[in-house]
C-alpha positions as CSV (number, residue, x, y, z in Angstrom):
1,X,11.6,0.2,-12.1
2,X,8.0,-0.1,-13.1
3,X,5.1,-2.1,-13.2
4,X,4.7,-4.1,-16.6
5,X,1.6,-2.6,-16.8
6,X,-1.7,-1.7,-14.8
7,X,-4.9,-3.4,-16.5
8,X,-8.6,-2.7,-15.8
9,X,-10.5,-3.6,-13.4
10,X,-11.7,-7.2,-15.3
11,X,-7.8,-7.9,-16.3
12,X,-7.6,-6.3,-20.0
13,X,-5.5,-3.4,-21.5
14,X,-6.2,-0.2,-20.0
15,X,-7.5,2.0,-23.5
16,X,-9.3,5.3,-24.0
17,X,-11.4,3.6,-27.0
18,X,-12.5,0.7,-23.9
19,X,-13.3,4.0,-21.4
20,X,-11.9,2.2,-18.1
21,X,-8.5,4.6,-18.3
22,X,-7.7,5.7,-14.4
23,X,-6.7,9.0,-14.5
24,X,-4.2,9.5,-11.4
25,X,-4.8,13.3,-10.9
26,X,-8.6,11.7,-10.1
27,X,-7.2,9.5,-7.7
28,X,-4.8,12.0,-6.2
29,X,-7.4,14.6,-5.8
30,X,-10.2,12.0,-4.2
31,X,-7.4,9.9,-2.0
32,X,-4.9,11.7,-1.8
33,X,-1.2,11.1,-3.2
34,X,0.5,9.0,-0.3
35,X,-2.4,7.0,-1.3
36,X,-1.8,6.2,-4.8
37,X,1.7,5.5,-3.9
38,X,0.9,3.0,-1.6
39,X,-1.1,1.2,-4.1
40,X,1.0,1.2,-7.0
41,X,3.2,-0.4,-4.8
42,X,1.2,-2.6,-3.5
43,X,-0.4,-4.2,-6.3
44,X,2.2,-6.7,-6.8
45,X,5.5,-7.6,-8.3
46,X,7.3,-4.7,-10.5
47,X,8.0,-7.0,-13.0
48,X,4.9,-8.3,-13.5
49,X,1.2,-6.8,-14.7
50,X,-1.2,-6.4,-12.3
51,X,-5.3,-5.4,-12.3
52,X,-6.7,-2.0,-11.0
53,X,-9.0,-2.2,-7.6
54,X,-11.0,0.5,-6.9
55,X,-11.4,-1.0,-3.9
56,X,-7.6,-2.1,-3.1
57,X,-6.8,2.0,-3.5
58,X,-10.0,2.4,-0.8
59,X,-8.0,0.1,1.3
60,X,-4.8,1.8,1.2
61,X,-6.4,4.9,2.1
62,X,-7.8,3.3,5.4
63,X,-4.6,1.7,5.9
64,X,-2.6,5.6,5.7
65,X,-5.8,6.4,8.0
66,X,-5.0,4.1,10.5
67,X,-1.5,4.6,10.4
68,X,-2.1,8.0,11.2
69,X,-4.5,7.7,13.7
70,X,-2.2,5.6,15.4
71,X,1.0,8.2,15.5
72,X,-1.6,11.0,16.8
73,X,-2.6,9.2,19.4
74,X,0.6,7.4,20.3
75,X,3.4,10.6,20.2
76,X,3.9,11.7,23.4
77,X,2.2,8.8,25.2
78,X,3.9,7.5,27.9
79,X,2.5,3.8,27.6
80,X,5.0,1.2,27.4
81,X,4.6,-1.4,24.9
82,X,3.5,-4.6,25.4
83,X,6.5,-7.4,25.1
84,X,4.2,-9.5,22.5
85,X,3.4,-6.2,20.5
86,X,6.9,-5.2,20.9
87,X,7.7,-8.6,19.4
88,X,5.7,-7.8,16.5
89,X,6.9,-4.4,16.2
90,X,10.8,-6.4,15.4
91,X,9.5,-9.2,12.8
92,X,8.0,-6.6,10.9
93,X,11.0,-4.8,10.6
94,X,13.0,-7.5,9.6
95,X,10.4,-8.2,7.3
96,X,9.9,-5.2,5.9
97,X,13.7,-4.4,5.3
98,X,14.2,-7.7,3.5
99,X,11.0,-7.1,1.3
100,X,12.8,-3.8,0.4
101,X,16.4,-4.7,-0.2
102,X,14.3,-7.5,-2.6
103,X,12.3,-5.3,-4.1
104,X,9.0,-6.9,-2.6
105,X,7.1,-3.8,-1.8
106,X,3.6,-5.2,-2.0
107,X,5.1,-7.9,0.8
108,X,6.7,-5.0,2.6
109,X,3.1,-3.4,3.1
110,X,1.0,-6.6,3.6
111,X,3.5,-7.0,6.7
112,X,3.1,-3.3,7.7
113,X,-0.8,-3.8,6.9
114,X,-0.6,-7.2,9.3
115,X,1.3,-4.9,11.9
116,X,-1.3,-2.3,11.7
């Protein structure tokens, strides 16, 4: 499964003779991979074609950063959580598994993002 296709930036065909191809190795090397994977993923439907944003791939990155940040400081903590945070913690993961088993990833991370 794949997107239908990526478009630049302004919503037209990605084309070396237009100069706005993305090369991913660019991306991988500035973000990092776990962050182009996120975004591909988040863009939108699979099935459908979907813009690049610079700035949506800056988001994910801060997203993977917080997500991160969180798990440092949380492992090992002995802090229970809170019963409306835990109550959070259990929509999204209803959420998120339905998303998946649909093959909604971009609603699977918006919930995750919401979470976050």
């Amino acid at each position: 499964t794949s997107h239908g296709m990526i478009l630049g930036e302004s919503g037209e065909k990605m084309s070396k003779s237009r100069g706005n191809v993305i090369n991913p190795n660019d991306i991988v090397e500035k973000y990092g991979a776990d962050t182009l994977r996120l975004y591909i993923m988040f863009i939108g439907d699979f099935e459908k074609s979907a813009p690049w944003s610079d700035s949506a791939v800056k988001g994910c990155k801060r997203f993977l950063d917080r997500v991160w940040n969180l798990a440092e400081n949380r492992i090992g903590g002995e802090d229970a959580i809170s019963e409306i945070n835990e109550k959070a913690v259990h929509q999204a993961i209803k959420k998120v598994g339905d998303d998946i088993e649909s093959m909604k990833f971009n609603t699977a991370i918006a919930a995750l993002m919401t979470l976050v």
